[in-house]
C-alpha positions as CSV (number, residue, x, y, z in Angstrom):
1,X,15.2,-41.7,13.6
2,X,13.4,-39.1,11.7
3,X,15.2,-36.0,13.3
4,X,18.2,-37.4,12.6
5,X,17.5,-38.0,8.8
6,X,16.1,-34.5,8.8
7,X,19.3,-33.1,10.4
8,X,21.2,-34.9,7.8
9,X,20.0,-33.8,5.1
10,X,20.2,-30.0,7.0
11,X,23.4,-30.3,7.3
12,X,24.3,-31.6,3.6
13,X,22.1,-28.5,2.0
14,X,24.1,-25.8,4.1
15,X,27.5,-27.8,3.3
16,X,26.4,-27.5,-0.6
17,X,25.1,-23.8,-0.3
18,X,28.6,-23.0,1.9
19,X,30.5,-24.4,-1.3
20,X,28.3,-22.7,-3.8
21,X,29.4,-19.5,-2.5
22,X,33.2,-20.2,-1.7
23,X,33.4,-20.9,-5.4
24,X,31.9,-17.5,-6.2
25,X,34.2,-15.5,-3.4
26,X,37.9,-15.6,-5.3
27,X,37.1,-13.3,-7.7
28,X,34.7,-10.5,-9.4
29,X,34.3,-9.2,-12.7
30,X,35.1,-5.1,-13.0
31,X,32.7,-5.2,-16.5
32,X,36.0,-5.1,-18.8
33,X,36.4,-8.7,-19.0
34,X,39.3,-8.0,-16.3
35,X,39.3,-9.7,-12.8
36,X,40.1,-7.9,-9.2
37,X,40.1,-9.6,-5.5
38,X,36.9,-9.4,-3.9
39,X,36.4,-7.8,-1.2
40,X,37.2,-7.9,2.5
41,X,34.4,-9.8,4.6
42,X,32.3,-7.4,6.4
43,X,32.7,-7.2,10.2
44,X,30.0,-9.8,11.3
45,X,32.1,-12.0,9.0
46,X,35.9,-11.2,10.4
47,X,37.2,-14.3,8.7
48,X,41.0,-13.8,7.6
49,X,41.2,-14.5,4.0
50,X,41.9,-18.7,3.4
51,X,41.2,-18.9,7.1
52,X,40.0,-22.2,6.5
53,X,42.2,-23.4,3.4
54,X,45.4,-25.3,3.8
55,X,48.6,-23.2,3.7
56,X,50.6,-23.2,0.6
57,X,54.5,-22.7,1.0
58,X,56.1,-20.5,-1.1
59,X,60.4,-20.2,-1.4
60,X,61.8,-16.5,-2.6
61,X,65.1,-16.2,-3.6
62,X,66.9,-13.3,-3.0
63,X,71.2,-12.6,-3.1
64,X,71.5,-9.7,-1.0
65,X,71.3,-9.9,3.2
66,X,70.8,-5.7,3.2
67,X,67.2,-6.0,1.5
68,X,66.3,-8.7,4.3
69,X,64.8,-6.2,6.7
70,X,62.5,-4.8,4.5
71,X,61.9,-8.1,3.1
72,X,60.7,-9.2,6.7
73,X,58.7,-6.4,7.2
74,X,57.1,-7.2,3.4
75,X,56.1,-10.6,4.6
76,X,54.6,-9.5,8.0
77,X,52.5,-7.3,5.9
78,X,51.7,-10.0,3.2
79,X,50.8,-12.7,6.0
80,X,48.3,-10.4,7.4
81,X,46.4,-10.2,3.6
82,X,46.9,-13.7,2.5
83,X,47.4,-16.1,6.1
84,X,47.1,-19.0,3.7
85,X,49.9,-18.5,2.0
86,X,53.1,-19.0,3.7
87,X,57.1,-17.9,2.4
88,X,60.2,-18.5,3.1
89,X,63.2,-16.2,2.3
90,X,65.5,-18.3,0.8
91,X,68.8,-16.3,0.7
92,X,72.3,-17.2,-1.9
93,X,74.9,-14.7,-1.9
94,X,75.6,-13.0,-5.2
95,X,78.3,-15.3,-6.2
96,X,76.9,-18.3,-5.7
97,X,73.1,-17.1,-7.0
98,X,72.7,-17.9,-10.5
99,X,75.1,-20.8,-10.6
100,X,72.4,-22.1,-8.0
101,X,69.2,-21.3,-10.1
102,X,71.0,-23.0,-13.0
103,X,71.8,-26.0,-10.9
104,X,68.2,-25.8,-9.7
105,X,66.5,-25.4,-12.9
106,X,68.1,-28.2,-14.7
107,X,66.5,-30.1,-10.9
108,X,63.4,-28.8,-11.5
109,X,63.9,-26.9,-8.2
110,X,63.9,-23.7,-8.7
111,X,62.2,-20.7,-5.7
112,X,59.0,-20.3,-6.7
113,X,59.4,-16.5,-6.7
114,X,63.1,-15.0,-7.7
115,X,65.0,-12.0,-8.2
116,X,65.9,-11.9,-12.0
117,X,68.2,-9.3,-13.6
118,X,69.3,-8.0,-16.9
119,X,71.5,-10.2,-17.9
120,X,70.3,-13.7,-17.0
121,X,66.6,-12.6,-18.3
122,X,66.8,-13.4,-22.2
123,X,68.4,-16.9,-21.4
124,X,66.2,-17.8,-18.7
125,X,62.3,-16.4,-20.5
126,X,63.6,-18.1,-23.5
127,X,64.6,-21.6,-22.4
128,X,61.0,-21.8,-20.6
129,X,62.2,-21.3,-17.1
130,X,60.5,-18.2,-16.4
131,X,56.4,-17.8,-16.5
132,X,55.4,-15.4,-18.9
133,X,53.4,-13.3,-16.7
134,X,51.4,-11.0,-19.8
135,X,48.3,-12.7,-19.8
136,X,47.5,-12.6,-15.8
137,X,48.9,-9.2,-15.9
138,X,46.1,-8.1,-18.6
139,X,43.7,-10.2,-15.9
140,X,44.8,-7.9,-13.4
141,X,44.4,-3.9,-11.8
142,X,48.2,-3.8,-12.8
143,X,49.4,-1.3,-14.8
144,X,52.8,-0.9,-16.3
145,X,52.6,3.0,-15.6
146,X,53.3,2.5,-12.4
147,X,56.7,1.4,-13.1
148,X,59.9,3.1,-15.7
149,X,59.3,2.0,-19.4
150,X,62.5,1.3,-19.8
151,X,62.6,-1.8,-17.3
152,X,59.1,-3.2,-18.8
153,X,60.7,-3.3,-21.7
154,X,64.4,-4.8,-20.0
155,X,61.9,-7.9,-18.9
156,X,59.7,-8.5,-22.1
157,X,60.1,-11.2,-24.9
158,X,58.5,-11.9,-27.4
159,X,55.6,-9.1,-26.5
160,X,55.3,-11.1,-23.1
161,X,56.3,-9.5,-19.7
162,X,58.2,-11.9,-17.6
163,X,59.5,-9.9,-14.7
164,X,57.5,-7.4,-12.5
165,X,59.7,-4.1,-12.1
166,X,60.4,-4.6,-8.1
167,X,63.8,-2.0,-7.9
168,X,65.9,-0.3,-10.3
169,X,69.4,2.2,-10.3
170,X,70.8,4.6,-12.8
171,X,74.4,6.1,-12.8
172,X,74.7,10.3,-11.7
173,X,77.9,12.3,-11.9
174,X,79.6,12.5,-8.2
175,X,81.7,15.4,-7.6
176,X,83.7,16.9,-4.8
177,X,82.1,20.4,-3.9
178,X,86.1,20.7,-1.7
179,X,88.1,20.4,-4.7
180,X,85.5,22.7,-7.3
181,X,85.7,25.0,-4.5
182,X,89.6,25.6,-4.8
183,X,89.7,25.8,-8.2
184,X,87.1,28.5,-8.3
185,X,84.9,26.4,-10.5
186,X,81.0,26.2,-10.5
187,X,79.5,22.9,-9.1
188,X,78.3,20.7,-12.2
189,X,74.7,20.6,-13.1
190,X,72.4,18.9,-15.8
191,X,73.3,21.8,-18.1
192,X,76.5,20.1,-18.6
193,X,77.6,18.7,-21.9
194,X,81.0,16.8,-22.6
195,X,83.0,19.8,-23.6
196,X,82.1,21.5,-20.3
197,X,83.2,18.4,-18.4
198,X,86.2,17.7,-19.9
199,X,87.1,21.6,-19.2
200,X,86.9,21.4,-15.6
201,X,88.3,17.9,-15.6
202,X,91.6,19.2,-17.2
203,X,91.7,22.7,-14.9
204,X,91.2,20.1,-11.7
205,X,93.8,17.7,-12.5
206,X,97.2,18.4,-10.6
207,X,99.5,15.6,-11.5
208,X,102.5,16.4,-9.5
209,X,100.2,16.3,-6.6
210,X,98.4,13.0,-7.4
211,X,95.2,15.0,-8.4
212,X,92.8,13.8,-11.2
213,X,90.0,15.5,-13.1
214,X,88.0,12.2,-13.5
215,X,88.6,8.5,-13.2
216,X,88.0,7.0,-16.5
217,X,87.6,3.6,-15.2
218,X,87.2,0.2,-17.8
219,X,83.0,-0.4,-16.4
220,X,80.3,-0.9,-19.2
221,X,77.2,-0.4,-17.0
222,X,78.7,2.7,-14.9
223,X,80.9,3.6,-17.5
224,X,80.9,3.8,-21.8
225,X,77.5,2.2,-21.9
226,X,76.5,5.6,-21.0
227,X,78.2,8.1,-23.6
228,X,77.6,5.5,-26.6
229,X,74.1,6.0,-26.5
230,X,74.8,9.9,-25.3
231,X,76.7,9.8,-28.6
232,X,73.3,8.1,-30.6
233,X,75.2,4.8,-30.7
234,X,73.8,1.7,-29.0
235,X,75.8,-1.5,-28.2
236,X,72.7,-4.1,-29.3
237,X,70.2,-3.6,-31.6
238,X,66.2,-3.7,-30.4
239,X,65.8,-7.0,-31.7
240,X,69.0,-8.4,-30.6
241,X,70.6,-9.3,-33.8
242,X,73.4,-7.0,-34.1
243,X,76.4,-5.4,-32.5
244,X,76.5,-1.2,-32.8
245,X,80.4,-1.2,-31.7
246,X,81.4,-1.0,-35.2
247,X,79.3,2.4,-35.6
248,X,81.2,5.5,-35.5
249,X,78.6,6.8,-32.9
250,X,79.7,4.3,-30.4
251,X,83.4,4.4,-31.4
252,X,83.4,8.0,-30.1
253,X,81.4,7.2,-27.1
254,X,84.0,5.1,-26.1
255,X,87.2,7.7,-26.6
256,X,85.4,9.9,-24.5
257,X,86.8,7.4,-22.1
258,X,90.5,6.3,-23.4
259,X,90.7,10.0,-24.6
260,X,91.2,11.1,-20.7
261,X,93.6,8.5,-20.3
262,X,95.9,9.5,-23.0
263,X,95.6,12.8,-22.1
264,X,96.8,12.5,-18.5
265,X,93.2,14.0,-16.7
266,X,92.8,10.3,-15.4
267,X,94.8,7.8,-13.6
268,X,96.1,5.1,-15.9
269,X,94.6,1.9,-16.8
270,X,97.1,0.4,-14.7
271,X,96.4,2.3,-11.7
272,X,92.5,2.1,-11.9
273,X,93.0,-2.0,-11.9
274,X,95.5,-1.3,-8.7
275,X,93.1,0.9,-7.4
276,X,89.2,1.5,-8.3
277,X,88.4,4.5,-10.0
278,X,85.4,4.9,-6.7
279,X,88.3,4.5,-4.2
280,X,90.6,7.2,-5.5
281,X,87.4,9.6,-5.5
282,X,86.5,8.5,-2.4
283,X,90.1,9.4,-1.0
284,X,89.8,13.1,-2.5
285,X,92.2,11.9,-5.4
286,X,89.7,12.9,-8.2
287,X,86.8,15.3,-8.5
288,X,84.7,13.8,-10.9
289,X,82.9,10.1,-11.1
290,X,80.2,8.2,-12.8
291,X,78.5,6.5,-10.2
292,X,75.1,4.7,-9.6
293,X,72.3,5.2,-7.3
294,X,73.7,2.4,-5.1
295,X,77.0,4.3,-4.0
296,X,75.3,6.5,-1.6
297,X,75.0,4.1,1.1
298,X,78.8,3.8,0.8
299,X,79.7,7.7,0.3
300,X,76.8,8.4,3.3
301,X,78.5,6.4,5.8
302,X,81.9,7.7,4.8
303,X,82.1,10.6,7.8
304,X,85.7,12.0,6.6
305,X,84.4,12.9,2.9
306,X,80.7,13.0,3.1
307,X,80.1,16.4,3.3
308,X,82.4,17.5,0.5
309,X,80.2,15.7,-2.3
310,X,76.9,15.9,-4.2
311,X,75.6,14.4,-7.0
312,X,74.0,15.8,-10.5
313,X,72.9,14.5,-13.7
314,X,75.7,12.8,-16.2
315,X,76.8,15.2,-18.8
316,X,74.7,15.4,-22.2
317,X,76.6,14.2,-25.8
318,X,74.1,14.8,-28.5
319,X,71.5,13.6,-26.0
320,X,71.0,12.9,-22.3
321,X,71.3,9.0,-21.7
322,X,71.9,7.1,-18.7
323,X,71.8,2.9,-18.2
324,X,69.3,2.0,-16.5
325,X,68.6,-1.8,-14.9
326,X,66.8,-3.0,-12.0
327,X,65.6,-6.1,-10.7
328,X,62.5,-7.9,-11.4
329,X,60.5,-10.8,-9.5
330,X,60.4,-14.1,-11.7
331,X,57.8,-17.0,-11.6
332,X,59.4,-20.5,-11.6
333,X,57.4,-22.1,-14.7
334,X,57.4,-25.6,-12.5
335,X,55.9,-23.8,-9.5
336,X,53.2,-25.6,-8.8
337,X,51.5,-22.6,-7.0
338,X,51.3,-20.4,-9.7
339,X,48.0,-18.3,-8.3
340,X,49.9,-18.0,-4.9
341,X,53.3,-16.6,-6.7
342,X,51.2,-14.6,-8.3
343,X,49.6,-13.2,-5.8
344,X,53.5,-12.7,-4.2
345,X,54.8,-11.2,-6.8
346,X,51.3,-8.2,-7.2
347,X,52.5,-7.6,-3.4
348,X,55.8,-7.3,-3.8
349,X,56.0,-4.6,-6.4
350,X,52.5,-3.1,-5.1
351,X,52.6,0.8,-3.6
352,X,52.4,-0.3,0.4
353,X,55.8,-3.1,-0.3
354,X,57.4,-0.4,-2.8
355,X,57.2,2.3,-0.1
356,X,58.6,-0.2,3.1
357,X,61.6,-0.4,0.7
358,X,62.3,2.8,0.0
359,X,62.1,3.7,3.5
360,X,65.0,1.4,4.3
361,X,67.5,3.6,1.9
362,X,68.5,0.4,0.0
363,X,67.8,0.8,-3.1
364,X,64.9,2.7,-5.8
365,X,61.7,1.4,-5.7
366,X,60.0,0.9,-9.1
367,X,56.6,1.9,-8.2
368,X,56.3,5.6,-9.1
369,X,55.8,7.8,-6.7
370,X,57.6,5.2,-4.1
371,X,61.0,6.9,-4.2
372,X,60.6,10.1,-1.8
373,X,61.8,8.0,1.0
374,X,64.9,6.5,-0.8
375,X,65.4,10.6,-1.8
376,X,65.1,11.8,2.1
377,X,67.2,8.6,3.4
378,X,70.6,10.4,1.9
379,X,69.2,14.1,2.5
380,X,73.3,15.2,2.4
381,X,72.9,14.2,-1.8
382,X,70.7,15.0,-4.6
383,X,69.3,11.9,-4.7
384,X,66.7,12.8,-7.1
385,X,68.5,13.1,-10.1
386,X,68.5,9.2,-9.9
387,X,64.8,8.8,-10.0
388,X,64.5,11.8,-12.8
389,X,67.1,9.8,-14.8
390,X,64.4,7.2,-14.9
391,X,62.8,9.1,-17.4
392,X,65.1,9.5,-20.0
393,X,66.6,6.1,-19.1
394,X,68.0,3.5,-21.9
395,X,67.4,-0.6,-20.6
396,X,71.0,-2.2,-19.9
397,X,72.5,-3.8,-23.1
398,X,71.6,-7.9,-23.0
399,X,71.1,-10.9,-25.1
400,X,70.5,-14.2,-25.0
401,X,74.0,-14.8,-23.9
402,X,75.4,-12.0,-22.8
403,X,78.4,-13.1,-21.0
404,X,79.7,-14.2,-23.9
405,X,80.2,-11.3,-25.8
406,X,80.5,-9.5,-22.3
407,X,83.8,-11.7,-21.9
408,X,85.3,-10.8,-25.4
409,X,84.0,-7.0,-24.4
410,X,86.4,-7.0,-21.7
411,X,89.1,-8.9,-23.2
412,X,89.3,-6.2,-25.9
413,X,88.8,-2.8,-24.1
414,X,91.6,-3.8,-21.8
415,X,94.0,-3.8,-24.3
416,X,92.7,-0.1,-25.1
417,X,92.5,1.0,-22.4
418,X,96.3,-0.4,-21.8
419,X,97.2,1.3,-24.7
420,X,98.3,-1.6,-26.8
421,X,95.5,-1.2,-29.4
422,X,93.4,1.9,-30.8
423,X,89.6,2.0,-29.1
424,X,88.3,1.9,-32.7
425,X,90.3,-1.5,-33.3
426,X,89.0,-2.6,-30.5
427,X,85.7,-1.9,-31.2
428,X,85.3,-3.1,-34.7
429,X,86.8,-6.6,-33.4
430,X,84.2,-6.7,-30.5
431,X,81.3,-5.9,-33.4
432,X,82.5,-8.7,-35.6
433,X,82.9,-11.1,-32.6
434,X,79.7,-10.1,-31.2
435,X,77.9,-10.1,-34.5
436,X,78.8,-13.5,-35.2
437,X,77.6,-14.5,-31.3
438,X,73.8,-13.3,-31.7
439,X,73.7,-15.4,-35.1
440,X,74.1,-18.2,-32.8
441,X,71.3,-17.7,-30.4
């Protein structure tokens, strides 16, 4: 009877010491008030980490099937690090996605861990549906370095981050090296301005034989976004309040685009809505395009024109500009494992998960220094004029609402690009209209 009191109370004092130090193990200080992982057990001690906890279940919401690979690969690499945490991939094509996460925010059902982009990020860190992230990220070895300025700043609000940088894309100026080659031109480069552009776009146009300098096609992100602020015009104001479109600096960003419509060097508004401005490149129909990062998949796998294009930097206005957006990973604010989505989301846009993506050709990691294997996947095209634009990138144009004004952005630039109003109607309308829409944020 005695041994087995004894034994009892054995057993209770190493069950008290064993909790003791599991409370001490999650985390140690680094002597600037920050906190880091502790270490890995040593090898008498070859205990996976939360070995003996129960598994959490995380959901990640993702929209496009061609990232899955890597994704998988990601989480097979995760699971090893953190086997008490367990995710599931929950994937929603692109046109269903966000009318999903609205449905599933107003349900309180949102993934725990989501892609976010540009324009859905204002609305959704405003209306508390995001976690602002700034606090654990000051907590943390993060560093916002690591990643472009330009989409730290795309995912603050209100001085808080809210997104973790995970990819990102700028647009490049495509060009057929066949079609310079004939007309005796020189290949574009990043000494390029507009004047030199719009030169070789008229001496390559042949319009009895279908043949276009450029296709000046009606697309914001890929398109006049780009030569507004190449002009020093900007289409929203830093603190989101006003509209630049009634500037005269974005006015003439914008007939750098209708201008090669009137004068013939592009296909006609009509014709780029028959036919995509990327298609009739893509046919040998035009020389020049303003693409994005993401076209080279398309263009590599293209045999019959593949090795007649490259790729350079877009041509300067009174600066060098280029859009930049990316995506980001978002914390559901109703998760209710908020240390475990945290600890997804450090993983996900952490050097070892930024270099698996890369190495799939998908997309641009954000992680500096991530991007060489995204470069070498397309070794036919200078890819790296897409990663350099990073650094003299400006964030994609958004608001709180920025379909709205989006919608009447489109409505109006259509007409002309049709022709049936002046660009600089067009654009003092939009600024009125779009004024008037961030008052009522």
């Amino acid at each position: 009877m005695q041994f087995r009191r004894k034994g009892v109370l054995v057993f209770f004092m190493l069950v008290m010491v064993l909790l003791a130090l599991a409370a001490c193990s999650g985390t140690v200080s680094n002597g600037n008030g920050k906190t880091e992982e502790s270490s890995a057990p040593s090898n008498n001690q070859e205990q996976k980490q939360g070995e003996s906890k129960n598994k959490v279940k995380l959901s990640l919401g993702l929209w496009d099937k061609n990232a899955v690979p890597a994704f998988e690969v990601m989480m097979e690499k995760f699971h090893a690090k953190h086997d008490n945490i367990e995710v599931s991939i929950e994937l929603t094509p692109w046109d269903q996605y966000w009318m999903k996460m609205e449905a599933a925010a107003t349900g309180g059902a949102l993934p725990d861990v989501f892609w976010m982009n540009g324009p859905n990020f204002v609305k959704y860190a405003s209306n508390g549906i995001i976690m602002p992230l700034q606090e654990r990220i000051n907590g943390s070895n993060m560093s916002f370095e690591n990643y472009p300025q330009a989409l730290i700043n795309l995912y603050s609000y209100e001085n808080s981050c809210y997104a973790i940088p995970f990819s990102f894309d700028t647009i490049g100026l495509w060009y057929n090296k066949k079609m310079f080659d004939a007309a005796n031109l020189d290949y574009p480069d990043a000494s390029w301005d507009w004047a030199k552009f719009k030169d070789a776009a008229v001496q390559l146009t042949d319009k009895d034989a279908g043949i276009y300098g450029f296709t000046a096609d009606l697309w914001n992100q890929g398109g006049y976004y780009n030569t507004i602020y190449q002009n020093g015009g900007f289409v929203i104001s830093d603190d989101k309040k006003s509209s630049g479109y009634d500037q005269q600096e974005a006015i003439e960003g914008l007939k750098f685009w209708t201008d090669f419509i009137e004068q013939g060097i592009s296909p006609t508004a009509s014709q780029l809505s028959e036919t995509p401005g990327v298609t009739i490149f893509e046919s040998g129909k035009s020389a020049l395009y303003f693409g994005g990062s993401w076209i080279q998949s398309q263009f590599s796998a293209n045999d019959a024109i593949r090795d007649d294009l490259d790729v350079t930097d877009l041509p300067k206005g009174k600066k060098q500009a280029t859009i930049i957006h990316g995506l980001g990973f978002a914390m559901a604010a109703n998760t209710k494992h908020s240390d475990e989505a945290w600890t997804l989301i450090q993983y996900l846009s952490s050097e070892e998960a930024q270099q698996i993506l890369g190495s799939t050709g998908t997309t641009i990691p954000a992680f500096k220094n991530t991007q060489d294997a995204w470069v070498n996947s397309a070794p036919a095209f200078n890819l790296q004029v897409f990663v350099d634009a990073a650094n003299y990138a400006v964030p994609l144009p958004v608001s709180k609402n920025t379909a709205k004004w989006q919608d009447k952005e489109f409505e109006l630039f259509s007409k002309a690009w049709e022709g049936q109003i002046s660009i600089e109607n067009a654009a003092k309308q939009l600024g009125e209209f779009m004024n008037k829409a961030l008052e009522e944020e």
